[in-house]
N, C-alpha and C positions, 0 to 999 in steps of 0.2 A: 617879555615881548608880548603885546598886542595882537589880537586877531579881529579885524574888523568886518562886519556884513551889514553892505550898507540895501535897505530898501524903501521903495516909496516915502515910509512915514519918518526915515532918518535912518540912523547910522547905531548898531549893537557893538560893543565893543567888549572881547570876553578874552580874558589873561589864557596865555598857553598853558598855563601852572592847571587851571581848571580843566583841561582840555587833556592834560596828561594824568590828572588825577582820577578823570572819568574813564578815559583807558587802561589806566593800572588796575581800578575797581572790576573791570571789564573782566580784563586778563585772569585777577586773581580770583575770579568765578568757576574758572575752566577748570578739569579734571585733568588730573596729571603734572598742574603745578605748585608749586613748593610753595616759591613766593617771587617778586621781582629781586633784580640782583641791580646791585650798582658796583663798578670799580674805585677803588681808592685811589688817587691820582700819585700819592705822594710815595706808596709802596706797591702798587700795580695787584693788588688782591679782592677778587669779589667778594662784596658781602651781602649777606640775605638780609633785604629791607623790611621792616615792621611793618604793620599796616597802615600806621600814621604816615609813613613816606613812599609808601606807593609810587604816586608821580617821578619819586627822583630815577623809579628802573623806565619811566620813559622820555625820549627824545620828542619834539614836535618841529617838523618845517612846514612854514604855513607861507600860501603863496594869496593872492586873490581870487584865482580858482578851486584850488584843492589843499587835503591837507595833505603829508606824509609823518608817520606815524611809525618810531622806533620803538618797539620792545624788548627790552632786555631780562631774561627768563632763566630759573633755575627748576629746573625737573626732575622728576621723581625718579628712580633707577627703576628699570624694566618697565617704564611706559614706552608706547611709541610715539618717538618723538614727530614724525609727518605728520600723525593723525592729531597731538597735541595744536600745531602748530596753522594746521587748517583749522581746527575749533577757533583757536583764540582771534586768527585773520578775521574770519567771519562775525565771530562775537564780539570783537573791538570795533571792527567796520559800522556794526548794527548800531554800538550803541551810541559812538561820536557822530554820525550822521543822525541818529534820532533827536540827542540832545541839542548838537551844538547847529544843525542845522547848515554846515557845509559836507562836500563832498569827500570822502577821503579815494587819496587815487592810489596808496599802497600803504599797507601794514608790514614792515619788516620784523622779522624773528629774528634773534640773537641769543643763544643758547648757550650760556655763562656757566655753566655747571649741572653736576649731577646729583642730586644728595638722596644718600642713602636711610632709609626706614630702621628705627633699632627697634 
């Protein structure tokens, strides 16, 4: 799906896929996360995404005014996860509105799991 911002000199047109890969980059900055998590549809089991699929632990709804912004996250055991979870809102916020140039009006958390440190 398309996200388009049109001004004065024409019309930008930038893919969600981009827009959730700069979130995932985002997210997977913060402290206290593992890595993005995606579900498996076919057997209902989260698995921890590599770095190359990032984008797939996030959702994007894009409207003409605002974005909304899913993250799906797997966390380290004995962080805390509130304070996790304000970091990444704010640092995903920051960085989709710096690059992409629309406003975002919420970053949801989803909080897939807990993985333990050996």
């Amino acid at each position: 799906m398309l996200t388009n911002i049109k001004n004065e000199l024409g019309t930008i047109t930038i893919d969600q896929e981009v827009i959730a890969r700069i979130a995932g980059l985002a997210a997977a900055e913060c402290y206290g996360i593992v890595g993005m998590a995606a579900k498996s549809m076919k057997d209902g089991l989260v698995h921890l995404l590599k770095k190359e699929s990032l984008s797939k632990g996030v959702r994007i709804q894009a409207t003409e005014e605002h974005l909304i912004i899913n993250v799906y996250i797997i966390v380290e055991y004995g962080t805390n996860i509130n304070a996790i979870a304000d970091s990444l809102k704010s640092n995903v916020k920051y960085r989709v509105e710096k690059q992409v140039g629309l406003p975002v009006k919420d970053v949801n958390i989803f909080v897939e799991g807990v993985r333990i440190q050996q």
